[in-house]
Structure formats: structure tokens, C-alpha cells
C-alpha positions as CSV (number, residue, x, y, z in Angstrom):
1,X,0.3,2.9,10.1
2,X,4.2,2.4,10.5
3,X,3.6,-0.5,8.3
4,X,1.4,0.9,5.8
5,X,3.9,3.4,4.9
6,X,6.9,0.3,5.1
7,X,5.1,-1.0,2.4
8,X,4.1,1.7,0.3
9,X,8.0,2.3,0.7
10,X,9.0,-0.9,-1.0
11,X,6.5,-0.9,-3.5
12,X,7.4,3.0,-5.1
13,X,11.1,1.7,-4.8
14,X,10.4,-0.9,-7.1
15,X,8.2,0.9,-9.3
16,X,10.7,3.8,-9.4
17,X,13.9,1.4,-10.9
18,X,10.9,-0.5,-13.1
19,X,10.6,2.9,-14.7
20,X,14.8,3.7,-15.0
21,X,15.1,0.5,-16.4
22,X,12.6,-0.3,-18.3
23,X,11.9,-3.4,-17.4
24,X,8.9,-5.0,-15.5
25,X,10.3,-8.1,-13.5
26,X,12.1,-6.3,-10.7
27,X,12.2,-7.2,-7.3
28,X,15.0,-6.5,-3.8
29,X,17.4,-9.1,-5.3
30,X,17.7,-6.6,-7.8
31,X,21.2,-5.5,-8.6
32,X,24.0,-4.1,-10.7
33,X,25.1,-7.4,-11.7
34,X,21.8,-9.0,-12.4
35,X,20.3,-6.2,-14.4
36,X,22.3,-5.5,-17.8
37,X,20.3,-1.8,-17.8
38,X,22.3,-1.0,-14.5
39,X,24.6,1.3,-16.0
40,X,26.9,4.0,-14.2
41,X,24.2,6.9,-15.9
42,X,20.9,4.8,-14.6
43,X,22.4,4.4,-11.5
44,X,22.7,8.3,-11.0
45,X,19.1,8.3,-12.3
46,X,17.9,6.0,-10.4
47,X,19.2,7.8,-7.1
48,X,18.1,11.8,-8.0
49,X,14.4,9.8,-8.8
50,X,14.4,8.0,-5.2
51,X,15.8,11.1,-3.5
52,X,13.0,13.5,-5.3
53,X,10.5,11.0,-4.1
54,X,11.3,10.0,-1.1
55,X,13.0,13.4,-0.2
56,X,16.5,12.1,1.1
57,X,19.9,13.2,-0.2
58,X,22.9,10.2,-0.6
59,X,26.2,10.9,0.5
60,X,28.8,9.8,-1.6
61,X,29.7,6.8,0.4
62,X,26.1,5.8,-0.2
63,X,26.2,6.5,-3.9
64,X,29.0,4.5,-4.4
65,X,28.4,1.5,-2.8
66,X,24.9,1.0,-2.5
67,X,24.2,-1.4,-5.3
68,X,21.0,-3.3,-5.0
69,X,17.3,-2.5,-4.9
70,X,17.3,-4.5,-1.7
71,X,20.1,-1.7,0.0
72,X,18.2,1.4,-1.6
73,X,15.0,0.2,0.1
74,X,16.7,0.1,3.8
75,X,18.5,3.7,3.5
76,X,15.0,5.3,2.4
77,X,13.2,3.1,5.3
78,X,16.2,4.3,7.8
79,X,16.0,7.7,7.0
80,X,11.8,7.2,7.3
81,X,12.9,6.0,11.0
82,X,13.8,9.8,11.5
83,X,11.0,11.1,10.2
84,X,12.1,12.1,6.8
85,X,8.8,9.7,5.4
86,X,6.4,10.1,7.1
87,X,3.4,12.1,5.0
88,X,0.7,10.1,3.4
89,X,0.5,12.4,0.7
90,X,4.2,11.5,-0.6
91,X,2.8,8.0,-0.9
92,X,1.1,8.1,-4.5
């Protein structure tokens, strides 16, 4: 099951930046400086829609320097380590 949800959690992070930036080839090597649409404003976007979904909060160290679909991934799977994740029904 831990799996399961591991997996469900990298494929809603993906669809969740598709959908901020518009684009459809996205994958974990995914960053700021490989995707032109990775602006300061769809990077705020991008983290109020992963921390509605996944129901986490950034701190501002986070926000700052957490730059990469490939980093947002492993903060929402640590956080999941704590429980914070954990509810089949979040996974849609």
C-alpha cells in the first residue's frame, strides 16, 4: 500500500505542474531553468496547488529553494512519512 500511494504521489505532482504550466511533457528533471513557464507567480501557484492537495504547508526556506519537480515530490513524500498522506480518498 506504502507504494501505491508513492506512486499516486508522483503521478498528481506531475499532473498538478502539467496543469500550472501548461504544458504536457513534464517529468522529476523538471525545473526552473528548464521550463520557460517557471515564473516567480507559477511558482507560488504551483506550491498553494500541491499544499491544497496534498495538505502540507512550505516554510519559507522550502519556498525559496525548492526548485525542481524532482525536490517538490520528496518534501510531499517526507511529510507522507509522517502521516500527513495517507487517505486513499486524497488520491484522485
Amino acid at each position: 500500500m506504502e507504494s501505491i500511494i508513492k506512486k499516486n504521489i508522483d503521478i498528481k505532482t506531475v499532473k498538478i505542474a502539467q496543469a500550472v504550466f501548461k504544458k504536457k511533457k513534464l517529468n522529476f528533471k523538471s525545473n526552473s531553468k528548464n521550463i520557460p513557464e517557471w515564473d516567480s507567480l507559477n511558482h507560488i501557484v504551483l506550491m498553494i496547488s500541491l499544499q491544497k492537495k496534498f495538505k502540507l504547508k512550505f516554510d519559507l526556506y522550502e519556498i525559496i529553494n525548492i526548485n525542481s519537480l524532482d525536490q517538490f515530490k520528496l518534501h510531499i513524500k517526507e511529510d507522507n512519512l509522517f502521516g500527513f498522506y495517507t487517505s486513499k480518498k486524497n488520491i484522485n
